[in-house]
TORKOL-4160 file (C-alpha; in steps of 0.2 Angstrom, whole numbers, padded with zeros to 4 digits, m for minus):
378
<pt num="1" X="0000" Y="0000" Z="0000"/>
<pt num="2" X="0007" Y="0020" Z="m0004"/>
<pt num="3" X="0009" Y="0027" Z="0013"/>
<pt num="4" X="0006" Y="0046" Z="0015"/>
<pt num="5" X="0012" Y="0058" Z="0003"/>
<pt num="6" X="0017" Y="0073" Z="0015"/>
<pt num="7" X="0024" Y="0082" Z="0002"/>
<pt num="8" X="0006" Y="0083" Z="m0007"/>
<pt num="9" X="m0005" Y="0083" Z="0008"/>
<pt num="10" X="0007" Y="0100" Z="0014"/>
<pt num="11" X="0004" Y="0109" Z="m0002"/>
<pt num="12" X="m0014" Y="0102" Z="m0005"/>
<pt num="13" X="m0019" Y="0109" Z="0016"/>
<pt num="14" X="m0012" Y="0126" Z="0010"/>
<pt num="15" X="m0020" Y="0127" Z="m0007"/>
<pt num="16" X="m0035" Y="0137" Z="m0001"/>
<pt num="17" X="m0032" Y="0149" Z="0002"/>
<pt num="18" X="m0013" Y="0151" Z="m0005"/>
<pt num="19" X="m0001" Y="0161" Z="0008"/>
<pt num="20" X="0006" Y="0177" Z="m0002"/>
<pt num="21" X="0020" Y="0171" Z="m0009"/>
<pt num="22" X="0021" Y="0150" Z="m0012"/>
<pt num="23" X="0038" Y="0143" Z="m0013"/>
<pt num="24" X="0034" Y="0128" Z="m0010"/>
<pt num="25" X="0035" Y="0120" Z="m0025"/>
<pt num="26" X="0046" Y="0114" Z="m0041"/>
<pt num="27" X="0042" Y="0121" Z="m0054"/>
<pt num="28" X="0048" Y="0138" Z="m0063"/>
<pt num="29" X="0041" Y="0153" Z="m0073"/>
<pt num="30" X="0023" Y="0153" Z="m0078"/>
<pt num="31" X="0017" Y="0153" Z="m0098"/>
<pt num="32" X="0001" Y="0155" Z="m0103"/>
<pt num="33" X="m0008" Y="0144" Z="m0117"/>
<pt num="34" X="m0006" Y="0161" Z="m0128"/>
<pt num="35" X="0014" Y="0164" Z="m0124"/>
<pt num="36" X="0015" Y="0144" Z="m0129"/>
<pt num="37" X="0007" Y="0146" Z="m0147"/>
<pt num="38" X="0015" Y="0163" Z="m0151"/>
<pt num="39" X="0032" Y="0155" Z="m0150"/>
<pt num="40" X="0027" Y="0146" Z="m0166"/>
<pt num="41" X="0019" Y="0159" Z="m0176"/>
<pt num="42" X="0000" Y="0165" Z="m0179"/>
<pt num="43" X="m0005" Y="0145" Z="m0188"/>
<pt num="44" X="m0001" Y="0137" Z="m0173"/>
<pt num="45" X="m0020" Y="0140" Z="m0166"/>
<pt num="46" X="m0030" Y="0136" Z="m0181"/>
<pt num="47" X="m0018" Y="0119" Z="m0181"/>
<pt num="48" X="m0022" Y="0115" Z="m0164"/>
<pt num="49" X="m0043" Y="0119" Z="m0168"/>
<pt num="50" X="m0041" Y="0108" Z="m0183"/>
<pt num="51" X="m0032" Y="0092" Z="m0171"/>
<pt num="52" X="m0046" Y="0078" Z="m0168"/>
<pt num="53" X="m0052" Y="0072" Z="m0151"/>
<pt num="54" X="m0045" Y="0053" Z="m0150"/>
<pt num="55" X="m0034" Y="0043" Z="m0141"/>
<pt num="56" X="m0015" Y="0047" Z="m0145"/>
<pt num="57" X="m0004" Y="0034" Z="m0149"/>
<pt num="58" X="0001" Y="0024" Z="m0133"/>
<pt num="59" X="0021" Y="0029" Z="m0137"/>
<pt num="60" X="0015" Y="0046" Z="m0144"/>
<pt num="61" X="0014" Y="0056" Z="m0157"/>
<pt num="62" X="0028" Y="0056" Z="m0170"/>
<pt num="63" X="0030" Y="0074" Z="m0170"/>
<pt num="64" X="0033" Y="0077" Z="m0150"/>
<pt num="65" X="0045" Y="0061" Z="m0153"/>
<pt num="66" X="0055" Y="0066" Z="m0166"/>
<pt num="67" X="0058" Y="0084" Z="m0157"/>
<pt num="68" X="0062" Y="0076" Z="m0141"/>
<pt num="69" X="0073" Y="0062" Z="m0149"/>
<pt num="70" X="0083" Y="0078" Z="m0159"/>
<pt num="71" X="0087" Y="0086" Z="m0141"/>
<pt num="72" X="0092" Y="0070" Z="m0132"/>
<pt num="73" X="0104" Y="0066" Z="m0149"/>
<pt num="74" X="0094" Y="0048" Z="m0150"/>
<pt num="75" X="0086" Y="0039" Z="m0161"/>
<pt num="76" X="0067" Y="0042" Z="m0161"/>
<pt num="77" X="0061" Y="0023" Z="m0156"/>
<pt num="78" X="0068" Y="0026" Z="m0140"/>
<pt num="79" X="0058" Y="0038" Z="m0135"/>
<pt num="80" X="0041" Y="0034" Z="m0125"/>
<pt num="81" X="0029" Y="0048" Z="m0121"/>
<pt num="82" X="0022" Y="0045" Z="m0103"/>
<pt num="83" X="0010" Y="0057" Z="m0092"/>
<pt num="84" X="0023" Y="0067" Z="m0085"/>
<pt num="85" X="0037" Y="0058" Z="m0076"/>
<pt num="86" X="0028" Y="0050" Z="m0061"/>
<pt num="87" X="0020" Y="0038" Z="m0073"/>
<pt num="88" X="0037" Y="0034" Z="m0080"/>
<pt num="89" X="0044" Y="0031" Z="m0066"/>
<pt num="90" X="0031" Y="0020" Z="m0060"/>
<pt num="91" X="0033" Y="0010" Z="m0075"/>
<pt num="92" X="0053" Y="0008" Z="m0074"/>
<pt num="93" X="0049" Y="0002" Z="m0056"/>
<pt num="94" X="0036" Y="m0011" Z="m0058"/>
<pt num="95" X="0046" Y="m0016" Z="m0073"/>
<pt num="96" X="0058" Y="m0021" Z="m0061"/>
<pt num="97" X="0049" Y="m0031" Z="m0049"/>
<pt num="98" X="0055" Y="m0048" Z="m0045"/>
<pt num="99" X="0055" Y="m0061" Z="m0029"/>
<pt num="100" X="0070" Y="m0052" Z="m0017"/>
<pt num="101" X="0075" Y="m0038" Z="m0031"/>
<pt num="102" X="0081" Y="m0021" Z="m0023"/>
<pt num="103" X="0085" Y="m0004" Z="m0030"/>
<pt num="104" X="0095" Y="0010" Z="m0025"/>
<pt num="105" X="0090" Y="0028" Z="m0023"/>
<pt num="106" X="0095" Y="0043" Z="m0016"/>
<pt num="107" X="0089" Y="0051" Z="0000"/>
<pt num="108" X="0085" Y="0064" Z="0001"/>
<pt num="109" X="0070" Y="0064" Z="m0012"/>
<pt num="110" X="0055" Y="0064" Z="m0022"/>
<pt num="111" X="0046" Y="0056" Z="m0012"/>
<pt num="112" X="0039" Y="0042" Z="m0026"/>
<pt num="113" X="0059" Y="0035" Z="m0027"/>
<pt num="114" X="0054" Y="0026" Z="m0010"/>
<pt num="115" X="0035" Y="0026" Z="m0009"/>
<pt num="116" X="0033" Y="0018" Z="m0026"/>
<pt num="117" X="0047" Y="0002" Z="m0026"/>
<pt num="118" X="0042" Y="0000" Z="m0007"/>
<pt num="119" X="0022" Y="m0002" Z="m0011"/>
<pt num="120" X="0027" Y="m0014" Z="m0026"/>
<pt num="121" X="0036" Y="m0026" Z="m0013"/>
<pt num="122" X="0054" Y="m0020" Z="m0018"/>
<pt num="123" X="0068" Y="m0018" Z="m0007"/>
<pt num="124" X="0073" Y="0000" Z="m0008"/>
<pt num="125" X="0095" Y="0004" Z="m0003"/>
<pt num="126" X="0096" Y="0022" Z="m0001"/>
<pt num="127" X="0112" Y="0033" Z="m0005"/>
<pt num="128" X="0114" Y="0047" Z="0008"/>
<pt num="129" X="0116" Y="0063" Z="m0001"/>
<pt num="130" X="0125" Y="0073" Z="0017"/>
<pt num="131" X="0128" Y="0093" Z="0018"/>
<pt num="132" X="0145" Y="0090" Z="0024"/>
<pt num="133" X="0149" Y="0083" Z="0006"/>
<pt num="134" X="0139" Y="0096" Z="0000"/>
<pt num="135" X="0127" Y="0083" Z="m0006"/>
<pt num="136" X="0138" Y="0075" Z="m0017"/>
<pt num="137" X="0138" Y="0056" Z="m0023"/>
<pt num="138" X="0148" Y="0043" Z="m0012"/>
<pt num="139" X="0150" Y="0031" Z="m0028"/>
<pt num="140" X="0158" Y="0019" Z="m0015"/>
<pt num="141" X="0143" Y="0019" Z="m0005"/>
<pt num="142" X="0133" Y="0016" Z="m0019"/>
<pt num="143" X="0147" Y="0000" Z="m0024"/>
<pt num="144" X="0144" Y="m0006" Z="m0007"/>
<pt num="145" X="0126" Y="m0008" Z="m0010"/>
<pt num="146" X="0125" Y="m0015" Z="m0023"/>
<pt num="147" X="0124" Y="m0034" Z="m0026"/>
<pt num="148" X="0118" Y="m0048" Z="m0036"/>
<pt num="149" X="0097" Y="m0045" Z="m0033"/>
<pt num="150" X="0098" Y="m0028" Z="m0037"/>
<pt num="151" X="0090" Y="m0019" Z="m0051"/>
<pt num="152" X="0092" Y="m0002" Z="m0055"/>
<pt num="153" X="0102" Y="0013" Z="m0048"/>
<pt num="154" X="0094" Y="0030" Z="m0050"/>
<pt num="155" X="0101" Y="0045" Z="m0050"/>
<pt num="156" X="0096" Y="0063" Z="m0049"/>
<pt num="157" X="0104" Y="0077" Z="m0058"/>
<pt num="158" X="0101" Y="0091" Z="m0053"/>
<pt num="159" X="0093" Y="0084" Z="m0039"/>
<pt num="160" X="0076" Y="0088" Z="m0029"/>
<pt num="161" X="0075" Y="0096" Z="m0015"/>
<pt num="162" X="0094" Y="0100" Z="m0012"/>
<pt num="163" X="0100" Y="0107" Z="m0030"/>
<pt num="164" X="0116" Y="0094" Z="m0030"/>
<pt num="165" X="0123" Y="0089" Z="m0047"/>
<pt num="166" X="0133" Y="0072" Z="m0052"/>
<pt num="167" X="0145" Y="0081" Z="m0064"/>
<pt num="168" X="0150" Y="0070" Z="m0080"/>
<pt num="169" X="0165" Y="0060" Z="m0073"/>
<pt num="170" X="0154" Y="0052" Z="m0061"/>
<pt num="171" X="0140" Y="0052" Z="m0070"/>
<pt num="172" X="0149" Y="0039" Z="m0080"/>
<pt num="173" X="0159" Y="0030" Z="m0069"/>
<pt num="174" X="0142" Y="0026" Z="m0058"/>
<pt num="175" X="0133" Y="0020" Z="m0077"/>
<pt num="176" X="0151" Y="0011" Z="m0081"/>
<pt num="177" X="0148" Y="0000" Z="m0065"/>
<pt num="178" X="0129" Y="m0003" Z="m0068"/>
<pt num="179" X="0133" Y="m0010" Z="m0086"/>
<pt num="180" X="0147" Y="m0020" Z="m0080"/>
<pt num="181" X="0136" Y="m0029" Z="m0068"/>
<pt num="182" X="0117" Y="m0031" Z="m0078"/>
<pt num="183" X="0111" Y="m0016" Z="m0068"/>
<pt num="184" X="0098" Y="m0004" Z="m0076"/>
<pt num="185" X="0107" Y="0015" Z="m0074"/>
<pt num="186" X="0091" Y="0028" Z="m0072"/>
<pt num="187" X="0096" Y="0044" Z="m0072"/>
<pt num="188" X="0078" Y="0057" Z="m0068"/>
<pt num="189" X="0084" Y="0074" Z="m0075"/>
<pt num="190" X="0069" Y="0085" Z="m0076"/>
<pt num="191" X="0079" Y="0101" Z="m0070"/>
<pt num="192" X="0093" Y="0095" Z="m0084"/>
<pt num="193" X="0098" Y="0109" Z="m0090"/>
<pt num="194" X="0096" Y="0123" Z="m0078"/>
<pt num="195" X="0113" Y="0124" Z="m0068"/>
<pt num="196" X="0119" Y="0136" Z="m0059"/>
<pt num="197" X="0138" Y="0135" Z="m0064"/>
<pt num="198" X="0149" Y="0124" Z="m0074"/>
<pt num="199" X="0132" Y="0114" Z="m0088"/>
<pt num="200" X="0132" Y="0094" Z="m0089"/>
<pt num="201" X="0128" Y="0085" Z="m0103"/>
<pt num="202" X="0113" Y="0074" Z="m0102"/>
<pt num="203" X="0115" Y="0056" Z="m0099"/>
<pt num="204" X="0106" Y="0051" Z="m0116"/>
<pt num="205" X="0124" Y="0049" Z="m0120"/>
<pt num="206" X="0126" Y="0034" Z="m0112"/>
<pt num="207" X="0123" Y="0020" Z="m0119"/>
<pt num="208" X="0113" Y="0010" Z="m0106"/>
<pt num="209" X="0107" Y="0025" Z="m0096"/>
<pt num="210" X="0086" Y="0026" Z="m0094"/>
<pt num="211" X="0085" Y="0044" Z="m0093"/>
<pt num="212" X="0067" Y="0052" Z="m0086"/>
<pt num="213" X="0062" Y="0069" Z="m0092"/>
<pt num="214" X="0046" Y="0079" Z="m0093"/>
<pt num="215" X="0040" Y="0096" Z="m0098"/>
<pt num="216" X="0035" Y="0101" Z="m0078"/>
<pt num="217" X="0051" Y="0108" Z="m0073"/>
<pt num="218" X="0065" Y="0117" Z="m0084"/>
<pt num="219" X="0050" Y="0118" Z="m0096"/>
<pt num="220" X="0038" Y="0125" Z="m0083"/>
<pt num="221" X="0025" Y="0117" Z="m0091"/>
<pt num="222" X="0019" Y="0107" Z="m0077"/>
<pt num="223" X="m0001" Y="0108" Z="m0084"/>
<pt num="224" X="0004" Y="0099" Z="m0099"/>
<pt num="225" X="0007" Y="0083" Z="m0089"/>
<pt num="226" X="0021" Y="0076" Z="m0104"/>
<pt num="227" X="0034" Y="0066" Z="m0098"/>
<pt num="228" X="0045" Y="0053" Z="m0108"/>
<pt num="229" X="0058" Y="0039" Z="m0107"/>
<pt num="230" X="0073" Y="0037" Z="m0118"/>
<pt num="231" X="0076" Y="0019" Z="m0116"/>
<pt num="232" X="0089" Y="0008" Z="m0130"/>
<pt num="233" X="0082" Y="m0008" Z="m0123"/>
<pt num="234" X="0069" Y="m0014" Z="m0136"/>
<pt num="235" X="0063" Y="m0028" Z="m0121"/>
<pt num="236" X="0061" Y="m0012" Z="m0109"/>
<pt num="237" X="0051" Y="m0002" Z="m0118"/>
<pt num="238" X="0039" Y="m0015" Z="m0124"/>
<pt num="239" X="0036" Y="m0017" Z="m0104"/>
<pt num="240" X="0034" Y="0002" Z="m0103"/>
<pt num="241" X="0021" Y="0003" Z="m0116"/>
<pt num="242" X="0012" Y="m0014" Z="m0112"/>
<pt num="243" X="0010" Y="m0006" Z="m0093"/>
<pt num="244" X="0005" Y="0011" Z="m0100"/>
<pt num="245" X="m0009" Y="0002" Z="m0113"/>
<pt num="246" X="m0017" Y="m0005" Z="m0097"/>
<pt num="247" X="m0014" Y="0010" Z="m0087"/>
<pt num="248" X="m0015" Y="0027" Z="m0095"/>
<pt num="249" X="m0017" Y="0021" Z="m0116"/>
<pt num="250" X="m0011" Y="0038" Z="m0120"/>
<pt num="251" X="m0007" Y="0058" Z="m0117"/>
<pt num="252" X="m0021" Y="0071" Z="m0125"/>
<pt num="253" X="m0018" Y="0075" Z="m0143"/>
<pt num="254" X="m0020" Y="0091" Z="m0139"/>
<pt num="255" X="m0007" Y="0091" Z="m0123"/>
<pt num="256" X="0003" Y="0083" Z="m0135"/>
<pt num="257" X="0003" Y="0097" Z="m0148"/>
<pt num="258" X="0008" Y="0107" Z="m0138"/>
<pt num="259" X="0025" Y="0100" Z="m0129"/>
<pt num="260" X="0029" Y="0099" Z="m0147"/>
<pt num="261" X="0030" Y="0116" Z="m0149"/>
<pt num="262" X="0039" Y="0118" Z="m0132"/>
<pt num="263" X="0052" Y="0107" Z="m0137"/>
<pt num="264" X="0055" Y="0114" Z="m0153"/>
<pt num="265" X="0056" Y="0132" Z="m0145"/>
<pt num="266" X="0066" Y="0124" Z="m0131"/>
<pt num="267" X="0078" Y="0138" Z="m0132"/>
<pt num="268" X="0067" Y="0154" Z="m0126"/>
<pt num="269" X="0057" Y="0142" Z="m0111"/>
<pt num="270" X="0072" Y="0135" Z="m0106"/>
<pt num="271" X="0082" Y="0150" Z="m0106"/>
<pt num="272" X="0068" Y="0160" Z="m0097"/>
<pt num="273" X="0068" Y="0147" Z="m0083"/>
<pt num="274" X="0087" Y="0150" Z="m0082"/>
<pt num="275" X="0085" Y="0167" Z="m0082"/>
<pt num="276" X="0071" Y="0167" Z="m0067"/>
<pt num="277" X="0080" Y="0154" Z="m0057"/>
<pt num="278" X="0098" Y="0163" Z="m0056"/>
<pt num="279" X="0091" Y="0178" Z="m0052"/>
<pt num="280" X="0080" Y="0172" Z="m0038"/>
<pt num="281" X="0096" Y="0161" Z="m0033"/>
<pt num="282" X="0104" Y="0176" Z="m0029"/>
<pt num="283" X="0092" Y="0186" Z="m0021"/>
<pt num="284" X="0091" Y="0172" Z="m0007"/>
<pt num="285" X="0109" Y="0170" Z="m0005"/>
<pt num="286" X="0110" Y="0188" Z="m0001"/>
<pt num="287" X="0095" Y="0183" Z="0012"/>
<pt num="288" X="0103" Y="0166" Z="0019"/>
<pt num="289" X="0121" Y="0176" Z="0023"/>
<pt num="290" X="0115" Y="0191" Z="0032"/>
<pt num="291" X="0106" Y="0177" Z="0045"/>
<pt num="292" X="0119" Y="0163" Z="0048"/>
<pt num="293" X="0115" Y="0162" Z="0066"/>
<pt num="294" X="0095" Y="0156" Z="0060"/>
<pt num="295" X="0099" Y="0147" Z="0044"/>
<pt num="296" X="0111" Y="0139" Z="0032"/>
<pt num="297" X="0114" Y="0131" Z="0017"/>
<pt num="298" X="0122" Y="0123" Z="0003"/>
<pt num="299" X="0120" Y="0133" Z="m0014"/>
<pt num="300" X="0110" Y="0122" Z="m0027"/>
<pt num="301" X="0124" Y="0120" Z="m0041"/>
<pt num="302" X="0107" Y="0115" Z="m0051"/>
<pt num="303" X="0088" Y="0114" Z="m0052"/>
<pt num="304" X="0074" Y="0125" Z="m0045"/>
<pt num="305" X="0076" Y="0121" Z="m0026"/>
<pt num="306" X="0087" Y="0126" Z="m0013"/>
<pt num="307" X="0086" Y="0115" Z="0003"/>
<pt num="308" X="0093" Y="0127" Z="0019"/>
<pt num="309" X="0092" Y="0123" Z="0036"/>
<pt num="310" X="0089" Y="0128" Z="0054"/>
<pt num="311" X="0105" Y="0130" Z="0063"/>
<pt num="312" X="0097" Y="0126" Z="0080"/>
<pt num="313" X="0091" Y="0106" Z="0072"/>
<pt num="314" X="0072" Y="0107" Z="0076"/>
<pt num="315" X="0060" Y="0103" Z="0068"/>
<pt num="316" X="0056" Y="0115" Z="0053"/>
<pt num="317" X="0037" Y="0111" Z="0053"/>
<pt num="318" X="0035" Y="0122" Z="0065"/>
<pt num="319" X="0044" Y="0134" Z="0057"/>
<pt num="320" X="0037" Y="0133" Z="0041"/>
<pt num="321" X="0018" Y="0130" Z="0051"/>
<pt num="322" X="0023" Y="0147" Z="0056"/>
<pt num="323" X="0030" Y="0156" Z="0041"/>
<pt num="324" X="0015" Y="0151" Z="0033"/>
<pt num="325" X="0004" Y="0163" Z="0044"/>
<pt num="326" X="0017" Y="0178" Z="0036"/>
<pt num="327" X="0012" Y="0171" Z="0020"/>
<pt num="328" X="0029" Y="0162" Z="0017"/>
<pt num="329" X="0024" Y="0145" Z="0010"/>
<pt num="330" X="0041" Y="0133" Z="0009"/>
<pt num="331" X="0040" Y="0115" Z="0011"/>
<pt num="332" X="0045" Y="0106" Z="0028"/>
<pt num="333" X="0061" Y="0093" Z="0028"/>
<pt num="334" X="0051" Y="0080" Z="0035"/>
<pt num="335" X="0044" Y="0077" Z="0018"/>
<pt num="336" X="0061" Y="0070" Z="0012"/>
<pt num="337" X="0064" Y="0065" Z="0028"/>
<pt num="338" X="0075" Y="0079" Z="0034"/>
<pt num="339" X="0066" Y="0086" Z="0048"/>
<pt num="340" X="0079" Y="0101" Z="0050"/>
<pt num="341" X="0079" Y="0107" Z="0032"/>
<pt num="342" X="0065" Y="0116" Z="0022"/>
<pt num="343" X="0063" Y="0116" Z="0003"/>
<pt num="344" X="0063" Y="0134" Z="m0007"/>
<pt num="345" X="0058" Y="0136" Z="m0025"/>
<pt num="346" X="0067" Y="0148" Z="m0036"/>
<pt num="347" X="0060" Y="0147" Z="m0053"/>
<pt num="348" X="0042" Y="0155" Z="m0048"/>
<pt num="349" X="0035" Y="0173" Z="m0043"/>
<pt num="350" X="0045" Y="0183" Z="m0056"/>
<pt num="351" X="0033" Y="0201" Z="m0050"/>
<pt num="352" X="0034" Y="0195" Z="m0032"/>
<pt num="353" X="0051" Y="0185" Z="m0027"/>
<pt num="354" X="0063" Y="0202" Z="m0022"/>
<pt num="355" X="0047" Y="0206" Z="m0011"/>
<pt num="356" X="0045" Y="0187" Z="m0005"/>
<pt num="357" X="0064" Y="0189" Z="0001"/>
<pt num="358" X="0061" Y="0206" Z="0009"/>
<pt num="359" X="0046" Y="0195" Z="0020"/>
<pt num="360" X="0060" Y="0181" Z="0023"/>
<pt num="361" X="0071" Y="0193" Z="0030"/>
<pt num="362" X="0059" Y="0198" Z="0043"/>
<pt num="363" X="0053" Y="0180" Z="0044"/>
<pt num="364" X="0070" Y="0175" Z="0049"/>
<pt num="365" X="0074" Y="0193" Z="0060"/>
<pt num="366" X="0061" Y="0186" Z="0070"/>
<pt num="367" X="0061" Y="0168" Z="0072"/>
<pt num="368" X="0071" Y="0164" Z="0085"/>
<pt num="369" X="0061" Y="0176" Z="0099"/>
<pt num="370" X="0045" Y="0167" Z="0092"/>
<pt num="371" X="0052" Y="0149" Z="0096"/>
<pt num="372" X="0059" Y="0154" Z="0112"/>
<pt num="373" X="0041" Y="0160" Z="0116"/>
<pt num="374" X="0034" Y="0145" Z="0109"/>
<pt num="375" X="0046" Y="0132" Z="0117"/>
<pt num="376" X="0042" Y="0143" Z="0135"/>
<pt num="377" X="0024" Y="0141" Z="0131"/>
<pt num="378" X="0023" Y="0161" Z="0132"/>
C-alpha cells in the first residue's frame, strides 16, 4: 500500500487559500496557453482547432517524438511519451519487480523513489546525499550496496530538493559500474539543463542509461502533464508501453501538440527558466548570509530548489507552520525526511520574489524570539 504523501498533503492543506507568496513547489516561470502558441507563429491555433479528439498513440505522437529524440541526440524509437514523469517512473519500477529484487535511490528525495518500489514489494537501498559533502555522490557507498538481486540505480541530476549535481565524470563512472554488472542505470533529470555554474551533458549519451524527463520543470510546463523515457532496450520499452496500454493508453492530442511546440522552441522556455532561477538564486543568498545564526545552506549547483536549514536542528514544521501565517509557503524537511531542512523554489513569482525575500528577512529577523516563546509556552 502507498503510505502518506506529505509532500502533497502539505501543499494540497495550503492550497486554499494560497499564503502570499508559495515557494513551495518545483516548478519555474509561468506561460500561458497564448505565450506557448505565439512561439510558433500565428497558424499554430488554427492547427491545434483543426487536431481531432481521439486517443494518441500509446508511445505518442511522431512529431513530439521526433523533437524530443533531436534534443536527447537519439534515435526516435527510444523515446516513450508517458503522463509526466511520475508515470514513467512507475513503470521503470514495476518493470523491475522480481522475488527479493532491490534498487537504489537517493535520500534525500522525491518522495515516489521510495513510496513507489516499497508499495510494489521491492527492497529499496538508499544513497545518503549529506551537507558535509555538500550533497555529493559517495560512488563507493553506492558499490557497497549493490549486489547480485539488485536492479536499477537512480540518480538525480540536478537533484530535488537539495539542487546537487553528479557532474559528467561520475555520472559515468556510476553508469560504467551498472553496465558491468546487468544493472539498469536511471538517471531522472527533469531540471537538466538549468545549472547554476559549470552545464552537464545529459546522460542520453550513455549507452545503457534510462533517462526520465518531462516538460513540468525546466519547461515549466507542469499543466501539460508530458513526460518521456529514452530507453535503448527494445525488451524495456515494450514493458513500458504494455504497462501504459493498461494503465493510462495515452497523453491528450492536444497536450501533445503542444509539448511539441515547447520542445522545438526549447531555447526561449528553457532559457527564461534559467534566467528566473539565477536571479532568484541570488536574491536568497544575499538573504541566507545576512542570517547565519538562524539558517544555512548549501547553494544548489542546479535545479529549481534550494534545501537550507535551521542551525538550531528542530524541527522545521513548526517553522514553516509558522511562516505560513506571514504568507511564506516553503516545504517542511520531514517530507524528504529531513526534519531540519525546508525546501525553497526559485524558478516562480517573477513580479513578487525580491518582495517574498524582503518578508523572509523579517521571517528570519524574527524567528528565533518566536520559538523561544513557543518552546516557553509564552
Amino acid at each position: 500500500m502507498l503510505k502518506s504523501f506529505l509532500l502533497e498533503d502539505w501543499l494540497e492543506a495550503h492550497a486554499e487559500p494560497m499564503p502570499e507568496f508559495p515557494l513551495g513547489g518545483s516548478t519555474g516561470p509561468v506561460w500561458t496557453l497564448r505565450d506557448l502558441l505565439e512561439l510558433d507563429g500565428r497558424s499554430s491555433l488554427e492547427r491545434m482547432l483543426e487536431s481531432d479528439v481521439l486517443y494518441s498513440r500509446a508511445a505518442g505522437a511522431t512529431p513530439l517524438r521526433q523533437a524530443i529524440a533531436q534534443m536527447q541526440d537519439v534515435p526516435m524509437e527510444h523515446v516513450l511519451i508517458m503522463t509526466g514523469a511520475g508515470e514513467a517512473l512507475s513503470h521503470i519500477f514495476s518493470a523491475a519487480v522480481e522475488p527479493g529484487a532491490n534498487v537504489i535511490v537517493p535520500t534525500p528525495c522525491f518522495p515516489p523513489y521510495i513510496a513507489v518500489p516499497e508499495a510494489l514489494g521491492l527492497e529499496v537501498r538508499t544513497y545518503r546525499l549529506r551537507r558535509e559533502d555538500s550533497y555529493e555522490i559517495d560512488l563507493d557507498e553506492i558499490r557497497r550496496l549493490t549486489d547480485p538481486q539488485t536492479k536499477l540505480i537512480l540518480v538525480n541530476s540536478p537533484h530535488n530538493p537539495t539542487g546537487s549535481v553528479l557532474d559528467d565524470r561520475a555520472m559515468e563512472a556510476l553508469h560504467d559500474f551498472a553496465a558491468e554488472r546487468g544493472v539498469q542505470f536511471v538517471c531522472d533529470e527533469v531540471y537538466h539543463p538549468i545549472y547554476h555554474g559549470t552545464a552537464m551533458a545529459s546522460a542520453s549519451r550513455l549507452a545503457n542509461a534510462t533517462i526520465v524527463g518531462d516538460l513540468s520543470k525546466a519547461f515549466s510546463l507542469s499543466g501539460l502533464r508530458v513526460g518521456w523515457i529514452v530507453e535503448s532496450d527494445e525488451r524495456r520499452r515494450e514493458r513500458y508501453l504494455t504497462a501504459r496500454e493498461y494503465c493510462t493508453v495515452s497523453n491528450s492530442p492536444i497536450t501533445e501538440f503542444l509539448g511539441e511546440i515547447a520542445v522545438r522552441h526549447r531555447r526561449a522556455i528553457l532559457d527564461r527558466t534559467r534566467e528566473v532561477a539565477q536571479t532568484h538564486l541570488k536574491l536568497l543568498e544575499r538573504v541566507l548570509k545576512e542570517h547565519t545564526g538562524v539558517v544555512d545552506w548549501i547553494r544548489p549547483r542546479g535545479g529549481m530548489t534550494a534545501f537550507p536549514w535551521l542551525i538550531s536542528g528542530a524541527d522545521s514544521r513548526s517553522f514553516c507552520d509558522y511562516a505560513a501565517t506571514q504568507g511564506l509557503l516553503f516545504a517542511p524537511g520531514d517530507c524528504f525526511g529531513v526534519q531540519d531542512h525546508f525546501r525553497i523554489a526559485l524558478g516562480v513569482g517573477r513580479d513578487w520574489y525580491a518582495v517574498a525575500m524582503q518578508r523572509l528577512e523579517e521571517l528570519l529577523s524574527t524567528w528565533l524570539a518566536v520559538a523561544e516563546r513557543t518552546l516557553s509556552g509564552g
